[in-house]
Each structure stands twice: as structure tokens, then as C-alpha cells.
mmCIF file of the C-alpha atoms, coordinates in Angstrom:
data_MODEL
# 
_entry.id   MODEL 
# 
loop_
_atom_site.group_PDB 
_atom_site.id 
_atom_site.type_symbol 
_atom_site.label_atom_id 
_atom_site.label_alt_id 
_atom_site.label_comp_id 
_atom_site.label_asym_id 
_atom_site.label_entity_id 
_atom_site.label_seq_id 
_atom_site.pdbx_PDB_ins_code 
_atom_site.Cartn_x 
_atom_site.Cartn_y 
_atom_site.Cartn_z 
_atom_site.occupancy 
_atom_site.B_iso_or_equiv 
_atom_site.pdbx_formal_charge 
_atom_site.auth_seq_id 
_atom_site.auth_comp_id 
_atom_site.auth_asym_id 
_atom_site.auth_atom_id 
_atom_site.pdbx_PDB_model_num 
ATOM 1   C CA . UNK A 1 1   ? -0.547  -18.213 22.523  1.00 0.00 ? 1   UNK A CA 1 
ATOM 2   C CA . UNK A 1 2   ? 0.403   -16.675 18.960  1.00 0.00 ? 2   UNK A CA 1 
ATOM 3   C CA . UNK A 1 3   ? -1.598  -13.629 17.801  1.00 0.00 ? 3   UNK A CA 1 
ATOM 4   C CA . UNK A 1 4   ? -2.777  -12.502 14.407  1.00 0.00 ? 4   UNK A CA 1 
ATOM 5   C CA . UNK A 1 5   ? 0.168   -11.662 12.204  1.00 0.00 ? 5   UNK A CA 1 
ATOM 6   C CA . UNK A 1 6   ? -0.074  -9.926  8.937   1.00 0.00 ? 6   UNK A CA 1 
ATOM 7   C CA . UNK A 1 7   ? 2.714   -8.591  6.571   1.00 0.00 ? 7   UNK A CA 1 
ATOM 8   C CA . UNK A 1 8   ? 2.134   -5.710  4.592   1.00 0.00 ? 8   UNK A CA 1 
ATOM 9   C CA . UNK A 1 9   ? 3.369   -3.417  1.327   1.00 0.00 ? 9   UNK A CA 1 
ATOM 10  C CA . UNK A 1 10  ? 2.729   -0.191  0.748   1.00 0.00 ? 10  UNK A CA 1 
ATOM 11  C CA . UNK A 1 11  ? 3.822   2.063   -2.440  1.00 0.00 ? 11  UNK A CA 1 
ATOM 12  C CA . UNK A 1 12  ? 5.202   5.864   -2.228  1.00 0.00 ? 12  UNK A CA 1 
ATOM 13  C CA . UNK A 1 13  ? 4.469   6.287   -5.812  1.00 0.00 ? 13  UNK A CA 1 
ATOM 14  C CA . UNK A 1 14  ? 6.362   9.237   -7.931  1.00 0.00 ? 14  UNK A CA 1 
ATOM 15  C CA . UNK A 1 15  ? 5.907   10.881  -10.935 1.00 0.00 ? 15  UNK A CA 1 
ATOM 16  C CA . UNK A 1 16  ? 7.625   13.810  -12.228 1.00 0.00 ? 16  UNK A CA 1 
ATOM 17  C CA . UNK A 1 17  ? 8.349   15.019  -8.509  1.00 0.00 ? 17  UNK A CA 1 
ATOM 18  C CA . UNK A 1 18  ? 4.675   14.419  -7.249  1.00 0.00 ? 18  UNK A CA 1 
ATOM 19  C CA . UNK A 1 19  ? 3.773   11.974  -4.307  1.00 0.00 ? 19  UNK A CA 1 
ATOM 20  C CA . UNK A 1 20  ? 0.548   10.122  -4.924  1.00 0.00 ? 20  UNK A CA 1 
ATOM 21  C CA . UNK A 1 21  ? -1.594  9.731   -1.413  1.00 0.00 ? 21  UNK A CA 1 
ATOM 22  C CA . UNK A 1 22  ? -4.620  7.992   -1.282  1.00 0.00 ? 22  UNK A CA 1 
ATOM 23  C CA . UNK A 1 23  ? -7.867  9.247   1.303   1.00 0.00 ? 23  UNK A CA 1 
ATOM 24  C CA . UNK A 1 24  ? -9.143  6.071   3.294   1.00 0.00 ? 24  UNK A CA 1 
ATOM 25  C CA . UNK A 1 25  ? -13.319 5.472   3.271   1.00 0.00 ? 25  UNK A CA 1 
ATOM 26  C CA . UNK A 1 26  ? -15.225 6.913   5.749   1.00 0.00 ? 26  UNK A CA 1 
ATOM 27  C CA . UNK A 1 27  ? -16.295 3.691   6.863   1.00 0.00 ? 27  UNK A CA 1 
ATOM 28  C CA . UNK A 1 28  ? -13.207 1.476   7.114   1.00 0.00 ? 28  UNK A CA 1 
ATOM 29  C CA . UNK A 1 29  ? -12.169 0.090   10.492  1.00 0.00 ? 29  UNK A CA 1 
ATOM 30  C CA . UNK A 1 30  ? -9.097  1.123   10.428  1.00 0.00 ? 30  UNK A CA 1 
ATOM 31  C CA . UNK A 1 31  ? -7.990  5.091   10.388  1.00 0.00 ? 31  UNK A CA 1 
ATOM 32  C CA . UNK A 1 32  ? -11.078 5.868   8.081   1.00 0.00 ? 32  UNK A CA 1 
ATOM 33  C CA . UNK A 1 33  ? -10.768 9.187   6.408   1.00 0.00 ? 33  UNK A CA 1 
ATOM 34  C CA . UNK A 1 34  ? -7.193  9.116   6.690   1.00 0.00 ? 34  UNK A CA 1 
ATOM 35  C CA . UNK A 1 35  ? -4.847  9.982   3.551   1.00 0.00 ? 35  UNK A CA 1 
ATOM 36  C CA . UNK A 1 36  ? -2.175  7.998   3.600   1.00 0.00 ? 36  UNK A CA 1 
ATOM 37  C CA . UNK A 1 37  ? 0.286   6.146   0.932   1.00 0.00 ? 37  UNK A CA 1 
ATOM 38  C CA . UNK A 1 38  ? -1.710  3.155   -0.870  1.00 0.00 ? 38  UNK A CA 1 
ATOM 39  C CA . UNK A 1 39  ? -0.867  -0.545  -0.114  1.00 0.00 ? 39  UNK A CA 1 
ATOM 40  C CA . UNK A 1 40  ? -2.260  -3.593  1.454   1.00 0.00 ? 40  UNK A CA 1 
ATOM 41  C CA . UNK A 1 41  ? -1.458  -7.115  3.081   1.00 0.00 ? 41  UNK A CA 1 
ATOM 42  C CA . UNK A 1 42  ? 0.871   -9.423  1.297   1.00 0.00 ? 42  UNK A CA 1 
ATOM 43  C CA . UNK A 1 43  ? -1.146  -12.565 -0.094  1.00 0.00 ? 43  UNK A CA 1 
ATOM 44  C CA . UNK A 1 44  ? 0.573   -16.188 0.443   1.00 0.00 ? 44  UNK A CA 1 
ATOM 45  C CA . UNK A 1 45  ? 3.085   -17.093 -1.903  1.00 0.00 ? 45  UNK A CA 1 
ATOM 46  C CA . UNK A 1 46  ? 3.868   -13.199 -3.205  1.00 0.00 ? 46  UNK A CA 1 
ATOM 47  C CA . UNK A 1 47  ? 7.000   -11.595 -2.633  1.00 0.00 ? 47  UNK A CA 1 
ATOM 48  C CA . UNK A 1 48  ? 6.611   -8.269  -1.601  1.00 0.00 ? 48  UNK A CA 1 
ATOM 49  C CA . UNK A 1 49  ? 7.322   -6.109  -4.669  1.00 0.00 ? 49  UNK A CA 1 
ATOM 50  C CA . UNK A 1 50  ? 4.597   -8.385  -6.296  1.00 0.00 ? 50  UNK A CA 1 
ATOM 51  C CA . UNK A 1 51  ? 1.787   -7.357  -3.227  1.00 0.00 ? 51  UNK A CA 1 
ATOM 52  C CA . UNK A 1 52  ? 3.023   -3.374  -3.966  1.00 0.00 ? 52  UNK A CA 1 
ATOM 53  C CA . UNK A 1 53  ? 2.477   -3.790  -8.081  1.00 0.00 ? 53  UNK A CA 1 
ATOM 54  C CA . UNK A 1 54  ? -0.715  -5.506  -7.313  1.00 0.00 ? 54  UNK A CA 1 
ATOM 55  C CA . UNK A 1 55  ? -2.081  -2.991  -4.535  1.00 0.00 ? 55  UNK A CA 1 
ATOM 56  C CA . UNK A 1 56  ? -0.925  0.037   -6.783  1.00 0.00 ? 56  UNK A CA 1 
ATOM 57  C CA . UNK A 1 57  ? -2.814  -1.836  -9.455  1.00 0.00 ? 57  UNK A CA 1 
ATOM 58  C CA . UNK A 1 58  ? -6.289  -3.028  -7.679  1.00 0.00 ? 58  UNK A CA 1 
ATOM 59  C CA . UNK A 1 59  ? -6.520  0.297   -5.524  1.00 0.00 ? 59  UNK A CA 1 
ATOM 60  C CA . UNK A 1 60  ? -5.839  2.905   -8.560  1.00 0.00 ? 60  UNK A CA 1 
ATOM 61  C CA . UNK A 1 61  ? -5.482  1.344   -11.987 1.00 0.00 ? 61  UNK A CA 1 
ATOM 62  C CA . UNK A 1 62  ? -1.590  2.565   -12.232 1.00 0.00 ? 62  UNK A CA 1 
ATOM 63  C CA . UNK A 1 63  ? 0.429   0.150   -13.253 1.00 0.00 ? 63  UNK A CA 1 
ATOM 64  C CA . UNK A 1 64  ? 4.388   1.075   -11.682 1.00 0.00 ? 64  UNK A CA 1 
ATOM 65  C CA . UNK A 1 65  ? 7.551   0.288   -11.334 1.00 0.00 ? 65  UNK A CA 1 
ATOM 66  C CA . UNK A 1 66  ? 8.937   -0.844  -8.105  1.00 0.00 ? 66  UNK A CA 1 
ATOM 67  C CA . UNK A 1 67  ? 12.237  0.729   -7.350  1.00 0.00 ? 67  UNK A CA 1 
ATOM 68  C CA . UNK A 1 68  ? 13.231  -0.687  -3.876  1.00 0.00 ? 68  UNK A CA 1 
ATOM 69  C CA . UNK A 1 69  ? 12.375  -0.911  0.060   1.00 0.00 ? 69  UNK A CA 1 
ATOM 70  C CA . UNK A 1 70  ? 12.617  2.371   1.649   1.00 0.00 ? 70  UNK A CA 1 
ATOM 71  C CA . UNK A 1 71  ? 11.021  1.871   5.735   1.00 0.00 ? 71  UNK A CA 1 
ATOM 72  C CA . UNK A 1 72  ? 9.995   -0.887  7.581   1.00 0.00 ? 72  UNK A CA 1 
ATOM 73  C CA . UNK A 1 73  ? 6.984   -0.069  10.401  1.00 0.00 ? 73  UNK A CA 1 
ATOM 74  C CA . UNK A 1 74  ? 4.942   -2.195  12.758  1.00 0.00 ? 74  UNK A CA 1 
ATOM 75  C CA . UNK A 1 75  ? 1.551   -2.098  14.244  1.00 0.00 ? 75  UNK A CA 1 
ATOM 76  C CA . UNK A 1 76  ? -1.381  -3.380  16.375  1.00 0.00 ? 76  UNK A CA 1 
ATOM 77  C CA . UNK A 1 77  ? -4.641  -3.378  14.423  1.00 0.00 ? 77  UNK A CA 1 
ATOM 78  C CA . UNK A 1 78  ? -8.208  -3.238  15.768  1.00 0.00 ? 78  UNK A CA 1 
ATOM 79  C CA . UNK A 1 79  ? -9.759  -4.571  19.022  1.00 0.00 ? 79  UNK A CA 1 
ATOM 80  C CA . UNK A 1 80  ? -8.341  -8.054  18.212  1.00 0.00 ? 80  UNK A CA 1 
ATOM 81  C CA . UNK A 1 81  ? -4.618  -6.261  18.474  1.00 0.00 ? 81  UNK A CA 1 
ATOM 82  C CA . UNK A 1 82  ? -3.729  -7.767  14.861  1.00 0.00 ? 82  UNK A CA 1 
ATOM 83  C CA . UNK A 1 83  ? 0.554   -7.279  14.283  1.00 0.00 ? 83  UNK A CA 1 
ATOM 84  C CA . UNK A 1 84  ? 1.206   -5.538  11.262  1.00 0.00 ? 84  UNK A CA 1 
ATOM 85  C CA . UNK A 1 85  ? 4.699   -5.686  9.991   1.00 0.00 ? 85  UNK A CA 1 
ATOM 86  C CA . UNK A 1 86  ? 4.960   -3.886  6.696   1.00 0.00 ? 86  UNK A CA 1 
ATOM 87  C CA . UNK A 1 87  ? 7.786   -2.480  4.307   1.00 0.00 ? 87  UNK A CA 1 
ATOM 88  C CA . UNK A 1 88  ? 7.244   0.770   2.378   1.00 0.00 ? 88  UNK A CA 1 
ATOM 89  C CA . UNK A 1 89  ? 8.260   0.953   -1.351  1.00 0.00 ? 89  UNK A CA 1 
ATOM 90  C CA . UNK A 1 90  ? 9.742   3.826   -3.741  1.00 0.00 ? 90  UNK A CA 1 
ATOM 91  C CA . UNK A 1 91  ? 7.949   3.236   -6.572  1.00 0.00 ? 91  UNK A CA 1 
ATOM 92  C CA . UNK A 1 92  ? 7.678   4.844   -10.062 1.00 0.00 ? 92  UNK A CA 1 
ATOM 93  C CA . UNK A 1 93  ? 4.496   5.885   -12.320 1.00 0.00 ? 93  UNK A CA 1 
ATOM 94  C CA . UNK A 1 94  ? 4.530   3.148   -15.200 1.00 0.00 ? 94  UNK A CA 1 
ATOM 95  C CA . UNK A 1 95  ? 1.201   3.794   -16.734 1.00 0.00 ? 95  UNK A CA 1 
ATOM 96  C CA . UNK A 1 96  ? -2.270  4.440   -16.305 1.00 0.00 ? 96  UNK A CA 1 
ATOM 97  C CA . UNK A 1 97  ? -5.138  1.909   -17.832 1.00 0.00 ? 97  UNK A CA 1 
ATOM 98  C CA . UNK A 1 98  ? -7.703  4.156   -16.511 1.00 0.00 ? 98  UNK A CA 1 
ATOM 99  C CA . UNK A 1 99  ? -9.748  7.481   -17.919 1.00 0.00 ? 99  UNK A CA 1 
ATOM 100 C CA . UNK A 1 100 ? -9.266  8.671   -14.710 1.00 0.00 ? 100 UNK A CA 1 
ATOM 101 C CA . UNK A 1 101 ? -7.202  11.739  -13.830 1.00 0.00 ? 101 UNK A CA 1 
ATOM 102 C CA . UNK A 1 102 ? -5.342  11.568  -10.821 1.00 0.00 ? 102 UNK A CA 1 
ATOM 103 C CA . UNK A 1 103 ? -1.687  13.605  -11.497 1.00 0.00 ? 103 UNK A CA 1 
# 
């Protein structure tokens, strides 16, 4: 029988030589606390530079540039054992529509 199989994008965003990591909540059920590069699970009918844009754009406000696939990784999530497959992007600081300073 077939497990649970998710795909997901993540974005290694840079701006003027800087690496933008985000820190995980305390209370998520997966690696909470962790800092780690920001992404998320691909939705149905997005490619996968669409699910980074979006991520980068939900999770921070940053609107960027994707530049192109740079690591593929796999992994079991939670009790359930959950397959992750996801594909890491180099991505580029567009611009920010938030008052926020994060650079």
C-alpha cells in the first residue's frame, strides 16, 4: 500500500551576498526551533518555481526572483512516515512589500 507523498520547494534567497534563513516555531511538528531556508509543499496544479515565489511571498512578504534548481533532498515526516521529495531554489531579492526589516 502507497504512503503519503508530498513534493516540496524551498528558496535560498540572496541579496547583495547575504543568505536569508528563516527560525521554525517553537511549536511546529516538525524540527521546531530550527533555522533553516524558507519553503513549503507544492500545491496541485503549480509548477515548482511558482510554490518557491509563493512560499517566499506568504512566509516573509519578499517578493523574488527565481533563478534555478540547485539540490534535490528526500525525507520521512512525522509518526505517519510522510515522503518528502523537495527541490531547493537559488533565488534573488526582488522586493519587499513589508515595513519590516529583515536584511
Amino acid at each position: 500500500m502507497p504512503g503519503l507523498f508530498n513534493v516540496a520547494a524551498e528558496a535560498l534567497v540572496e541579496n547583495d551576498g547575504k543568505i536569508l534563513i528563516c527560525k521554525r516555531a517553537d511549536n511546529r511538528d516538525h524540527a521546531p526551533g530550527q533555522w533553516e531556508a524558507l519553503g513549503g509543499r507544492v500545491e496541485q496544479g503549480e509548477t515548482l518555481e511558482q510554490a518557491v515565489a509563493r512560499e517566499a511571498k506568504e512566509e516573509t512578504g519578499l517578493d523574488v526572483e527565481v533563478i534555478g534548481p540547485i539540490y534535490t533532498f528526500l525525507f520521512l515526516r512525522g509518526a505517519e512516515k510522510a515522503e518528502h521529495l523537495g527541490v531547493s531554489f537559488w533565488c534573488r531579492y526582488s522586493h519587499r512589500k513589508t515595513k519590516c526589516q529583515i536584511w
